[in-house]
C-alpha positions as CSV (number, residue, x, y, z in Angstrom):
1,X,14.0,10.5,-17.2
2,X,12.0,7.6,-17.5
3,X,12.3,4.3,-15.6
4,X,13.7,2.4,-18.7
5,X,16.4,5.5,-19.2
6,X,17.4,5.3,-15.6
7,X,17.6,1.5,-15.4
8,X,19.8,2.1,-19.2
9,X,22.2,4.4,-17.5
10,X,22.4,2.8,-14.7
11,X,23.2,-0.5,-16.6
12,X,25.8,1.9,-18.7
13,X,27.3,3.0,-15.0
14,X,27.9,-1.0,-14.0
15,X,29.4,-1.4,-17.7
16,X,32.0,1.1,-17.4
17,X,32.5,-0.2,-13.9
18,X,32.8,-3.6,-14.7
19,X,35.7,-2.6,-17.7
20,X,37.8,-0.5,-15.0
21,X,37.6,-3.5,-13.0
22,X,38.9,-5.7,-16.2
23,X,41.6,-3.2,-16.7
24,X,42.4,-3.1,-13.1
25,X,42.8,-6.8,-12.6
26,X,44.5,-6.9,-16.1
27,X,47.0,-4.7,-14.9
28,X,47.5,-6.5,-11.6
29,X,48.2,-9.9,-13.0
30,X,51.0,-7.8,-15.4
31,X,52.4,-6.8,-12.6
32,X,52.6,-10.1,-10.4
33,X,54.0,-11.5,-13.7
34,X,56.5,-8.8,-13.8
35,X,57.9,-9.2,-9.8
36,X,57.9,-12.6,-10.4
37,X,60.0,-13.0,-13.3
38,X,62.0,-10.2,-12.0
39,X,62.6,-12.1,-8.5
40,X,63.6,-15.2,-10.9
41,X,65.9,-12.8,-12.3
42,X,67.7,-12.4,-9.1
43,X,67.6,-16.1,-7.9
44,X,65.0,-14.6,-5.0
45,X,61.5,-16.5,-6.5
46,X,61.1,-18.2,-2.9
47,X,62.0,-14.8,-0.8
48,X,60.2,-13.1,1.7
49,X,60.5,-9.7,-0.6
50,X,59.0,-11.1,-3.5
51,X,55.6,-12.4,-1.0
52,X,56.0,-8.9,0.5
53,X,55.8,-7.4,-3.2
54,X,53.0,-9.6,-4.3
55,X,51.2,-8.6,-1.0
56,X,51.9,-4.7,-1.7
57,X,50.3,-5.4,-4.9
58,X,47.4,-7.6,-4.0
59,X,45.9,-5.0,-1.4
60,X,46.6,-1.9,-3.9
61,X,44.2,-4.0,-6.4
62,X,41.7,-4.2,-3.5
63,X,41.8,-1.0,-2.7
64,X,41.5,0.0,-6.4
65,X,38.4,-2.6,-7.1
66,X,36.9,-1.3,-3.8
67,X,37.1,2.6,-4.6
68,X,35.5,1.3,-8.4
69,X,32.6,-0.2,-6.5
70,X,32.3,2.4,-4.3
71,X,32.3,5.3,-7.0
72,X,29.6,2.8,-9.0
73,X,27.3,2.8,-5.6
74,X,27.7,6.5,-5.3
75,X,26.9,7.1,-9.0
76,X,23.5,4.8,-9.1
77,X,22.4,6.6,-5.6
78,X,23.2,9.9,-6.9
79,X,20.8,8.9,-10.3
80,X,18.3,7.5,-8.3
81,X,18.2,10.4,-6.1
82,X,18.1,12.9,-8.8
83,X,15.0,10.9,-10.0
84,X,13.2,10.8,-6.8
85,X,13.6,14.8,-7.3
86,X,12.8,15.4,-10.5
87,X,9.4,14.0,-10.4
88,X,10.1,10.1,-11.9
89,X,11.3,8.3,-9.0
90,X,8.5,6.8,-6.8
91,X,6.2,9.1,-8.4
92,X,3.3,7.8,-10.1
93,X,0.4,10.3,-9.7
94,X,-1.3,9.4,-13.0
95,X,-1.6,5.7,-12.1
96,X,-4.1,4.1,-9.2
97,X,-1.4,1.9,-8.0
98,X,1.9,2.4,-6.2
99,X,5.1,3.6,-8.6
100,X,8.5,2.4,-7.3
101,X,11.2,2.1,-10.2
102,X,13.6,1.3,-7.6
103,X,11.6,-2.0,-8.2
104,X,13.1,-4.9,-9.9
105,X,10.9,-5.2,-12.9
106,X,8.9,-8.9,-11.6
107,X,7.7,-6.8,-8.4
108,X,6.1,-4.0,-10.4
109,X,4.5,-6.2,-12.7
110,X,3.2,-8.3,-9.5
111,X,2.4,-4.9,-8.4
112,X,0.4,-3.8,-11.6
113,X,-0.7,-7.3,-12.4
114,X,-2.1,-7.2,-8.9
115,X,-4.3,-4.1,-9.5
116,X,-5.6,-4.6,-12.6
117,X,-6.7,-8.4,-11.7
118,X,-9.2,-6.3,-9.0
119,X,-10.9,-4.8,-11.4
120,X,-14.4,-7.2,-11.8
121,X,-15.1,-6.7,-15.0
122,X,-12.2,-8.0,-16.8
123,X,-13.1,-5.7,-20.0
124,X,-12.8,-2.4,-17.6
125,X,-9.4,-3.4,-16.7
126,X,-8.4,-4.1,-20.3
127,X,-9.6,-0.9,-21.0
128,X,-7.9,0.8,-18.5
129,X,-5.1,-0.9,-19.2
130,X,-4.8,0.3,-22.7
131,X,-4.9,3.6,-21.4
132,X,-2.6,3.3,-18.9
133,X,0.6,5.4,-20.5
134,X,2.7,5.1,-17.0
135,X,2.2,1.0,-17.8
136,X,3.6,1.5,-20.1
137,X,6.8,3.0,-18.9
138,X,6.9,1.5,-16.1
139,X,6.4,-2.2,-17.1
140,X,8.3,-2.4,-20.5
141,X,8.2,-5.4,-21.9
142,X,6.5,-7.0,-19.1
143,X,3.6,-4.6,-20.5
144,X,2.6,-7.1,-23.1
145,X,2.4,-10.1,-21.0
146,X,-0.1,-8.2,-18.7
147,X,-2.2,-7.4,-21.6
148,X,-2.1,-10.6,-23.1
149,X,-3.1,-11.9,-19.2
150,X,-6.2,-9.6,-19.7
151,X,-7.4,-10.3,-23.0
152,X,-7.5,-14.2,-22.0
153,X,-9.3,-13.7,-18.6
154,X,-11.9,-11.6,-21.0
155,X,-12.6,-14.2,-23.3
C-alpha cells in the first residue's frame, strides 16, 4: 500500500466514522424529541423523570460517540501498523532522505525539499529528482511544487 492509499483509507475510515456519528446524534435528538413530547403528554415536561430520562439518554450518546472514536483510533493504528510491517510505513530504502508517511504531507515536503536544496549543483538535484519514484509517492501533489522549486533555482 502506498502512502496516498493509506492516507485514502484512512480518510474513508474517518468518513464512515463521521456518518455513524451523524446517525448517532440523529437518533439522539429523535429521541429527546420523543421523552419530551411524551412527558408533555403526561403534564410532567418540568419533572425530575423527564431530566433523569434526558440524562439516561445524553450519557448513552456519549458513550456511543466515544466507542465510534475509539473503534476509528483503533482502525487507523491498526493500518498504520500493518504498513510499518509490510514494508511502506517509515520505510524508504530507495530514497537518501528519511521516509515517515505518518507525516502530515507539509513536513515531508520540508523534509524532501530540505534534501534536495543540499544538493550544489542545482541541475544534479533536478535530475535526481526526476528520478526519484518514492518522490513521487511520497509527496503527491506537493511533488510538482518541488520540481517547479528546482527548475527556477536552475535557471
Amino acid at each position: 500500500m502506498t502512502g496516498s492509499e493509506l492516507e485514502q483509507a484512512i480518510a474513508r475510515l474517518i468518513d464512515d466514522a463521521n456518518i455513524q456519528t451523524e446517525n448517532a446524534k440523529a437518533a439522539y435528538e429523535k429521541a429527546v424529541l420523543r421523552a419530551k413530547y411524551d412527558a408533555v403528554e403526561r403534564r410532567a415536561y418540568r419533572s425530575c423523570a423527564l431530566a433523569q430520562e434526558l440524562a439516561e439518554l445524553r450519557a448513552e450518546y456519549d458513550t456511543l460517540v466515544l466507542r465510534i472514536q475509539k473503534d476509528l483510533d483503533e482502525s487507523i493504528a491498526a493500518l498504520r501498523a500493518e504498513e510499518e510491517i509490510v514494508g511502506g510505513g517509515s520505510g524508504g530504502e530507495d530514497a537518501p532522505y528519511h521516509v515517515d508517511y505518518r507525516l502530515p504531507m507539509r513536513e515531508r515536503y520540508i523534509e524532501v525539499k530540505n534534501y534536495y536544496l543540499g544538493i550544489e549543483d542545482a541541475a544534479q538535484a533536478l535530475d535526481e529528482l526526476r528520478q526519484d519514484s518514492v518522490a513521487k509517492d511520497y509527496l503527491g501533489n506537493y511533488y510538482n511544487y518541488l520540481l517547479q522549486l528546482l527548475m527556477m533555482i536552475q535557471v
